[in-house]
C-alpha positions in Angstrom: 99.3 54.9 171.3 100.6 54.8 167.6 100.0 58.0 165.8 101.0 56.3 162.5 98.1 56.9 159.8 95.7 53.8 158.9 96.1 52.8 155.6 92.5 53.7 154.8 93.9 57.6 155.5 96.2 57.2 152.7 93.3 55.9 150.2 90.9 58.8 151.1 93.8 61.5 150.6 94.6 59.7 146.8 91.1 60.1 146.3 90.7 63.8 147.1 93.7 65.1 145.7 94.7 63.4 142.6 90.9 64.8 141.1 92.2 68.4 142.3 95.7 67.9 141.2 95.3 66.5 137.5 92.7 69.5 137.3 95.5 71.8 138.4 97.7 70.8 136.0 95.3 70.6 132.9 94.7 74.1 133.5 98.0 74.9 133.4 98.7 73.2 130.5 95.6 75.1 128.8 96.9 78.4 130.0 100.7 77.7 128.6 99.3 76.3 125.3 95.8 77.9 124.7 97.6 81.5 123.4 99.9 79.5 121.0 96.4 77.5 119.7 95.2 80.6 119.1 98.1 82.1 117.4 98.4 79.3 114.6 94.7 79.3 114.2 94.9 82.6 113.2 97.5 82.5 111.0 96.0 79.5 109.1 92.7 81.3 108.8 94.5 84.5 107.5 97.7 83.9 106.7 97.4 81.8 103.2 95.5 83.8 100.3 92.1 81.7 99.4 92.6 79.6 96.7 91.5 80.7 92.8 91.7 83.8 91.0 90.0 85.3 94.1 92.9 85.1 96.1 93.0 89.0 97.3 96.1 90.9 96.6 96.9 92.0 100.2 96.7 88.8 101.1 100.4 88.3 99.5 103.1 87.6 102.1 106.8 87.9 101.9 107.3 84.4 102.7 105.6 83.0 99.6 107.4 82.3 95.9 106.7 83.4 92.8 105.4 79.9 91.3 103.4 79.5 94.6 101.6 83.3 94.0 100.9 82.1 90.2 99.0 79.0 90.8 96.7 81.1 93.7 96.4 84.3 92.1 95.9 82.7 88.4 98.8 85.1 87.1 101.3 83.8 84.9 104.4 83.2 86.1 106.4 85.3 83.5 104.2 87.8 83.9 105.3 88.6 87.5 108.7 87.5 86.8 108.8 90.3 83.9 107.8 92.9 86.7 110.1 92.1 89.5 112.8 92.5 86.2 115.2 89.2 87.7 115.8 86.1 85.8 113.9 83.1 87.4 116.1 81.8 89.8 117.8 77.8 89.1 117.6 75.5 91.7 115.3 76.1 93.9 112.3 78.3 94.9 113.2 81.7 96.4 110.9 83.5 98.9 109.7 86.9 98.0 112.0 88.2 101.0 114.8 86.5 99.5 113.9 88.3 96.1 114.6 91.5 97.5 118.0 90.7 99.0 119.4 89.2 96.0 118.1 92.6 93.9 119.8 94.8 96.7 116.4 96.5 97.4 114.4 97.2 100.6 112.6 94.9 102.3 109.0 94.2 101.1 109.9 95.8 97.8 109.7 92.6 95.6 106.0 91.7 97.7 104.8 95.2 96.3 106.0 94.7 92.7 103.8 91.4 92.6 100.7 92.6 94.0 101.0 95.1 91.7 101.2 92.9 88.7 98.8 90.8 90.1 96.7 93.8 90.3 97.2 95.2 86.9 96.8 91.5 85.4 93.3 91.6 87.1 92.4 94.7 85.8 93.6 93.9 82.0 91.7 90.9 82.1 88.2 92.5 83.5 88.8 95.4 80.8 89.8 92.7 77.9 86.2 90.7 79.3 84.4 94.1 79.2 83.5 94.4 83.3 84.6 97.3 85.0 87.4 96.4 87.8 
């Protein structure tokens, strides 16, 4: 007697393991990728400040520029350069982080010197409009 296996025996096996395997593998695929999904979904949700004057001050990041925090917050540029005390830099755009290693200061100093402006720009506006910040 042959032992060898009919081709019909290879056909069935295709058919009930190739369903189970690609299943297999998509869920490995969702478990490798599903954490880093929900990793950039959160930082697009909460990582960029709203649009508009509304744009809340803690929502500021390190990573941002000057020009960039002026068009979202509605603040003047000069008016946040004035507070940071540095000349606006030629060239190109620097990050706030980058602000506070060309000043020589500790980190996250330059992102607390803008909100505050941004801040205090807020407030001079609501007083100067007569509402109450």
């Amino acid at each position: 007697m042959n032992a060898s296996p009919a081709p019909e025996n290879k056909s069935f096996w295709l058919k009930s393991f190739l369903p189970a395997l690609l299943i297999a593998v998509g869920m490995v695929l969702i478990l490798f990728f599903g954490p880093r999904l929900g990793r950039a979904f959160d930082r697009l949700t909460h990582g960029v400040p709203h649009a508009g004057p509304a744009a809340a001050v803690e929502s500021l990041r390190g990573w941002m520029t000057v020009p960039y925090i002026a068009r979202e917050t509605r603040v003047p540029e000069p008016v946040l350069w004035q507070a940071l005390g540095l000349p606006r830099p030629e060239g190109h755009e620097r990050s706030l982080d980058d602000l506070d290693r060309l000043a020589g200061q500790a980190p996250g100093w330059a992102l607390a010197q803008v909100r505050r402006a941004v801040a205090d720009f807020r407030a001079g506006e609501a007083l100067a409009a007569g509402v109450r910040p």
